[in-house]
N, C-alpha and C positions, 0 to 999 in steps of 0.2 A: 610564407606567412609573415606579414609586419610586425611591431611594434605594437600597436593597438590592436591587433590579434592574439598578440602572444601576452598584455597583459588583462584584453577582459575572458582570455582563458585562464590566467592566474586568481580573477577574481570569479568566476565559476569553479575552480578546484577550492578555494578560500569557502565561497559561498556551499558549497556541499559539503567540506570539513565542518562548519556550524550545521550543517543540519541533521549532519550524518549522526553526530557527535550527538546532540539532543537528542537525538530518535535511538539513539542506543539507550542513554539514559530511558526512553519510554518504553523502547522494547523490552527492557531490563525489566520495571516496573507490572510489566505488562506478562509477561517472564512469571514474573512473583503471582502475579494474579490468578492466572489460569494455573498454578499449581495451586492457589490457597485454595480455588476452586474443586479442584480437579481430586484434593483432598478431601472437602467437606462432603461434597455433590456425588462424585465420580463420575460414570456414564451411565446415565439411568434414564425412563421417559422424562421424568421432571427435568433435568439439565438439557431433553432433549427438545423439550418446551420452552425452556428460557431462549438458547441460541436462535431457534426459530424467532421465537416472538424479539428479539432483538434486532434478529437479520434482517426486518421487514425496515423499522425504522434507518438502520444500518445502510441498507440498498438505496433508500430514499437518500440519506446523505450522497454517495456516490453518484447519486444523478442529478440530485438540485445544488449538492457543493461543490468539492474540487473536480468531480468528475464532468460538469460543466461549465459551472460560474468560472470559478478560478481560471479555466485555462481561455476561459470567455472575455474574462476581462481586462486582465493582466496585457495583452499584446495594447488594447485600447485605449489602459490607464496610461500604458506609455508610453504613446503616440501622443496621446495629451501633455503629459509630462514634457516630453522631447519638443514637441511641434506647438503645443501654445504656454499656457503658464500653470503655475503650481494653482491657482486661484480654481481654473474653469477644471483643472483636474478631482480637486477635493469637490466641488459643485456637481461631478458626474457620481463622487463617490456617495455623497447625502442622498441621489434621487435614484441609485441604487439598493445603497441598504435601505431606504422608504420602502420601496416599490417591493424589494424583496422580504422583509419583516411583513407586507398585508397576504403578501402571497401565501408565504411559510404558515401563518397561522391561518390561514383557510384549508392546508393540508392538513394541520394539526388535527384540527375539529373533524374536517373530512376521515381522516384513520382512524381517530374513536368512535365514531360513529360505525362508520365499514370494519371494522376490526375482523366479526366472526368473518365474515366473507371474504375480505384478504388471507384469514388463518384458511379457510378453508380452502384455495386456489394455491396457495404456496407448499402446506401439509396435506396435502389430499389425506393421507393414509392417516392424519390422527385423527378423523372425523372417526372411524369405527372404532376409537378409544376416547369415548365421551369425557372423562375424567381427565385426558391430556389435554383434550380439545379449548375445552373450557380454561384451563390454567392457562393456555398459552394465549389465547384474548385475551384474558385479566392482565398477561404480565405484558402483552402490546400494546393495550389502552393506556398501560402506566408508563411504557418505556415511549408511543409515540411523539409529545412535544419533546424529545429529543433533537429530533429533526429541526424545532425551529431554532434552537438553541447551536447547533452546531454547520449549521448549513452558512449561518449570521458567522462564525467562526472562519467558514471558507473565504467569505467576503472579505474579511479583515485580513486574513493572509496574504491574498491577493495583491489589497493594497500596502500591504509590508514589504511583501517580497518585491515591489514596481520602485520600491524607496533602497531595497537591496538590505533588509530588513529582516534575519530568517529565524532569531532564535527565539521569540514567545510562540510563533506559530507553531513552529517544532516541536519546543516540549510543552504545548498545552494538554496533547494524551495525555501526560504523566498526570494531571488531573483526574482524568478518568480513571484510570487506575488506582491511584491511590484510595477513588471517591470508591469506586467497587469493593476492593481486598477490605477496606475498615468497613464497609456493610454489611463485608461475609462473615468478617470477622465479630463485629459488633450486635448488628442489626438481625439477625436471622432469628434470634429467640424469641422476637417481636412478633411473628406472623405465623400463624397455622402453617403455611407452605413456607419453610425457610426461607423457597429461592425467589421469594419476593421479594427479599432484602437486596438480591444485586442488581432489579430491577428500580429500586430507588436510589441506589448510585451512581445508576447508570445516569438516571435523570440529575442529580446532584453535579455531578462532571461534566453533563452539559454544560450550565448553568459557570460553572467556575473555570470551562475552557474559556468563554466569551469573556467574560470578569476580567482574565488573561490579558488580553491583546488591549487593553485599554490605555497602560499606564505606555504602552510603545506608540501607539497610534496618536496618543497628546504629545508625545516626542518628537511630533513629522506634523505637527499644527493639525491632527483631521480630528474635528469635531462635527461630529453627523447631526445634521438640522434635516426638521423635518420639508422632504422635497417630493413632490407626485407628478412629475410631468413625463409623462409615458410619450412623447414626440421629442423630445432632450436629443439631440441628434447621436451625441453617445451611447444614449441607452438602445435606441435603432442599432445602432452598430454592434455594440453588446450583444441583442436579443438576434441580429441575424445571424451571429457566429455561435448564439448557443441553443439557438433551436436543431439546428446536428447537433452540435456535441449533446445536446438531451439526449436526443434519439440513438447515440450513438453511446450515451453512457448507460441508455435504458439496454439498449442490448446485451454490454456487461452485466446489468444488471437481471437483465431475463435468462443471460446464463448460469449465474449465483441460482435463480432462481428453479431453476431446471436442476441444475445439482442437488438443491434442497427436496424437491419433488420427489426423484426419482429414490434418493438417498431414503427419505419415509415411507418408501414400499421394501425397504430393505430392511432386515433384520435390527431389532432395535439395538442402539447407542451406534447405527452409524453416522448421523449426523454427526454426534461430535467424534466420533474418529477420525473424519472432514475436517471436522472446524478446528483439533488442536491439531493435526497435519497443517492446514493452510494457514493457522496462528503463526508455526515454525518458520514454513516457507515466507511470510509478511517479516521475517525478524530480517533475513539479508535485504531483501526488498526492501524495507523503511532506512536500515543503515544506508545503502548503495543507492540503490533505483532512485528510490521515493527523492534522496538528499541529492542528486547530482539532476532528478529530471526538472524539482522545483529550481536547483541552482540555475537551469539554463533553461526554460522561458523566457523570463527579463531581459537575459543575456542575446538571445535567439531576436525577441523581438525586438531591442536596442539595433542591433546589426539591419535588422531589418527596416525598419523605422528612418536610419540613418542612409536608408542604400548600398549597403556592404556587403551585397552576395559573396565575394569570397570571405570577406571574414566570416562568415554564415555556415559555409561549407568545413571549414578549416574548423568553425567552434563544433560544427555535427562531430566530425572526426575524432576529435581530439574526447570529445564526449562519451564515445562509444567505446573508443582504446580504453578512455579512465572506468568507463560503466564494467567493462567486460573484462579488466585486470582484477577487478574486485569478484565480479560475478561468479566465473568460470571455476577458481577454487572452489568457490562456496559451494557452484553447486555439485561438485562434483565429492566435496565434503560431505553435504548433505546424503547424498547416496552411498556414500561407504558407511556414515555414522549413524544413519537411518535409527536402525534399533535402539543404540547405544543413548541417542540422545532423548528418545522420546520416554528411554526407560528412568534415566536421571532426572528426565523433569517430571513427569506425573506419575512414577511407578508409584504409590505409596496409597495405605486408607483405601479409599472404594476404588479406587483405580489399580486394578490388579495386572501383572505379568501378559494376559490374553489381550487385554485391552491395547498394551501398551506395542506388542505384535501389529496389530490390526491396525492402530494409528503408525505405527512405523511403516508398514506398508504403504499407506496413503502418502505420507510423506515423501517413500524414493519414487513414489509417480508423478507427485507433485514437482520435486525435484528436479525432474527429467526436462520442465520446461522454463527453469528459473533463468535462461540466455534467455528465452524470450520474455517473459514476463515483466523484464529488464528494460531489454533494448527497445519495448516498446513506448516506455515512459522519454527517452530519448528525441524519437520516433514523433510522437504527439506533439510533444514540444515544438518540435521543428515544422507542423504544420499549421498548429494555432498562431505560431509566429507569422506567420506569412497570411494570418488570417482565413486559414482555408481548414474548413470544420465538415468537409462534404467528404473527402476521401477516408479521412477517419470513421465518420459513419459506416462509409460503405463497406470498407472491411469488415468493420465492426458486425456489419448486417450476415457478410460472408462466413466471419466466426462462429457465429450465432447456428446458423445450418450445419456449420461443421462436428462444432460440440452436442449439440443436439442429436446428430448421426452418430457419430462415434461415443458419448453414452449411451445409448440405447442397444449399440452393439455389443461395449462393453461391459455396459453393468452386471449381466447376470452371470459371466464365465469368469469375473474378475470382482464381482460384488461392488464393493464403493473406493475399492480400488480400480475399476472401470472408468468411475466419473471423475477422478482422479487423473489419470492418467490421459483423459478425452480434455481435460481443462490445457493438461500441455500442448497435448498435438493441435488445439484449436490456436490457442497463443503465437504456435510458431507458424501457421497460417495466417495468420491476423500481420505478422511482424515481416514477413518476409512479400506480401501484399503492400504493404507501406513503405517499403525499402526501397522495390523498384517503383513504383507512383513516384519517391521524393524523386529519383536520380533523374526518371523523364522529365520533372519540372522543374530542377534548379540545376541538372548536369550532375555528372559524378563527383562524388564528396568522399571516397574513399580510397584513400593513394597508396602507392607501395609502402607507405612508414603504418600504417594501419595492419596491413597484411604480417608485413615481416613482426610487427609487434602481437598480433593471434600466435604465430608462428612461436613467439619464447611466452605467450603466457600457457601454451599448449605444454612445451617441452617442461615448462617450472609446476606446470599441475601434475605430470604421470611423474614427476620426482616426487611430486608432495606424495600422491599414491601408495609410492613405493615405501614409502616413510611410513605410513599408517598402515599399512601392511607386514611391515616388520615387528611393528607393537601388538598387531595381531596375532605375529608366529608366537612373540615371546611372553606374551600377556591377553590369553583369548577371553574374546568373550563369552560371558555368560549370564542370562537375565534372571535365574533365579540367584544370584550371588545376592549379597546382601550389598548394601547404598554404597558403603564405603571402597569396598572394589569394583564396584560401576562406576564410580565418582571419578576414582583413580583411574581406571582405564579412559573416561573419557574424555578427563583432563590432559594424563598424556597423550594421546593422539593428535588433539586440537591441538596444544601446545609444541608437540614435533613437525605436526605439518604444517601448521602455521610459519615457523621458522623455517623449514626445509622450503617452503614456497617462495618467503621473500627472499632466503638466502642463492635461492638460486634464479629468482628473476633480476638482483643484483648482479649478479658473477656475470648474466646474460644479457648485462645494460639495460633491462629495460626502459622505456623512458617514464612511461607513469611510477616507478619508483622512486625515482627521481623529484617529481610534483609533488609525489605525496611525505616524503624525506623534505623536502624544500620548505612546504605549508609548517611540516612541524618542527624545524629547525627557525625558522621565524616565529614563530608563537613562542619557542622558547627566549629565543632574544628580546622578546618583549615582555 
């Protein structure tokens, strides 16, 4: 590996320390929320009506923002950047955000209108609870211009990150957050149904994510004029790459959707045993995934752009190592600490001891497929770079049958711990579908320094094990304990194995400790 390999890998480990960094901060906030939540609410039909009607507008993001635009435009904005001038670049970015501000608000109006009938295709089963049914249109129709608000947010990203630009995109959730907790906090004595109130911050944090990216986007000269030329040869190029990834973000999103389904024929408050189980599993994801798959788009498509397959392969690699030294604890954390942690964060108020059982379950299922959920952010990256949005689909199309079969198998002998656990084994289908597609199209990208590096991040996770197993012998758990020695217990463990992990992926050379030692021994010097 060169030179110019090894440092626009230093500025991908760089570039995911800012975002990794921000997105803790949001997880954190987000952390807070769904306990202020989880206290006020608990699990009840009504909180089981808010997520629903939230996940609708939610899924819509996922398909018309970063789950297509972004990874749509970003290789395109680059190629601009790179191959002609700053000028024609910002000129594709005004007759984007045009063209997608008329779009966005034709969905808007189109979801308020469709509201009952979307609620009723997604919750089949609160249609024979007319009182749920009803609330959760109300709180759809007020949370749907969400969508146009945060979609417009994706765009801006996009162009941030093509400038290598990552920290307001980052922590603009912490918006949303903060805009929810002081709703729930504030605003709920305002409204017959309290949990109207998180539906008006939900919409508020729209509104003040986009607000966000303003003061960095006049720092990179992009001032958006209004532009409507749908033949822009750009926007052609754009719309060929993201009509798959549409299709291919709508089938994540028909599988959200099918979980949701099936989840409201099952005994209630399992939706959100789902949703703060997958809230958990979203917290290493947004640190790790989320921060290292945004850092290498840009990076992915640059190499590409410039004709640099091997540095292409060499940046996959090096990605995967840095993705999966982070992942492979966590997820492996996440399954020993399952109970532990779901009882610290929402044991408290309406959220009782049983609840917090049943969402811990959901959790080590979820768990099971945090390598994949991972490696696939990686994965995508590496194909939108190369401009190729058709093989992505097509797994995407083959996950979709997967999860589909295997919920339906497992939901009723394992409850909504079935869909759960059918969300993983679809992932690691979807991930290992993409893995070999890349290597037939660009050759193998993974060397014996990859292998032998699986090899000590394996040996430094069953020490961490052993670690949180000790704390176990000598400090057991137990969920009716009161906060204070749940807190303790959970703190030590995270705190011994977290040590026990890097301490012993040091002693074992690893090399991404190293990068990641390096990043933050420069930030200090600075």
């Amino acid at each position: 590996m060169d030179q110019e390999a090894n440092r626009e890998n230093t500025k991908v480990a760089k570039a995911a320390g800012i975002v990794g960094a921000a997105t803790l901060v949001s997880r954190i906030f987000g952390v807070v929320r769904d306990m202020v939540i989880a206290a006020f609410f608990g699990a009840s039909w009504m909180t089981d009506a808010f997520w629903v009607a939230f996940r609708i507008p939610n899924m819509l993001r996922r398909l018309l923002g970063e789950g297509s635009l972004t990874v749509s435009f970003v290789p395109v904005f680059t190629e601009y950047l790179h191959k002609k001038s700053k000028e024609e670049a910002l000129e594709l970015a005004s007759n984007a955000f045009t063209i997608l501000s008329v779009i966005l608000a034709g969905v808007s109006v189109l979801g308020i209108l469709l509201s009952p009938l979307i609620v009723g295709l997604i919750a089949p089963g609160f249609l024979a609870r007319p009182e749920q049914f009803a609330l959760t249109v109300f709180l759809n129709r007020l949370m749907f211009p969400y969508i146009f608000f945060i979609a417009l947010v994706a765009l801006c990203m996009g162009i941030l990150n093509s400038f290598r630009h990552f920290t307001a995109p980052a922590l603009s959730p912490v918006m949303l957050n903060i805009a929810m907790i002081s709703a729930a906090l504030g605003l709920r004595s305002f409204f017959e149904a309290p949990i109207t109130a998180l539906a008006v911050g939900v919409l508020i944090g729209g509104v003040l994510q986009l607000a966000m990216q303003w003061p960095a986007l006049r720092k990179y000269g992009v001032k958006f004029k209004f532009r409507f030329h749908l033949q822009h040869p750009g926007i052609r190029q754009i719309g060929l790459l993201m009509l798959p990834a549409i299709l291919g973000a709508g089938v994540g999103t028909i599988n959200v959707f099918v979980g949701t389904v099936l989840a409201s024929l099952l005994p209630g408050g399992s939706v959100t045993y789902l949703f703060y189980a997958d809230r958990i599993i979203e917290f290493p994801l947004g640190i790790f995934a989320i921060a290292i798959g945004t850092a290498t788009l840009p990076s992915f498509s640059q190499h590409v752009a410039a004709g640099r397959m091997d540095d292409l392969k060499a940046g996959i690699s090096f990605s995967l190592r840095l993705m999966l030294f982070l992942t492979i604890p966590s997820m492996a954390a996440l399954m020993a600490l399952h109970l532990p942690i779901i009882s610290v964060l929402f044991q408290r108020g309406a959220f009782d001891a049983q609840a917090a059982i049943y969402t811990g379950q959901a959790l080590f299922c979820y768990a099971l497929g945090l390598w994949a959920f991972a490696m696939l952010r990686v994965f995508v990256s590496a194909f939108y770079s190369l401009q190729d949005s058709r093989w992505p689909m097509k797994a995407a199309v083959i996950t979709l049958i997967v999860n589909v079969l295997a919920s339906l198998a497992l939901m009723y002998p394992l409850k909504h711990n079935g869909i759960a656990l059918a969300g993983s084994i679809s992932a690691s289908v979807n991930v290992l579908i993409l893995g070999f597609v890349l290597k037939r199209k660009i050759g193998a990208y993974l060397d014996r320094a990859f292998y032998k590096s699986i090899l000590k991040i394996t040996l430094s996770t069953i020490t961490m094990l052993a670690a949180i197993g000790l704390i176990e012998y000598f400090l057991p758990w137990d969920t009716s304990a009161g906060l204070q020695t749940r807190l303790l217990y959970l703190i030590s463990t995270v705190v011994v194995g977290a040590a026990t992990f890097f301490i012993s992926a040091y002693l074992l050379q690893s090399p991404e400790i190293n990068s990641l030692m390096g990043n933050i021994k420069r930030r200090l010097n600075r």
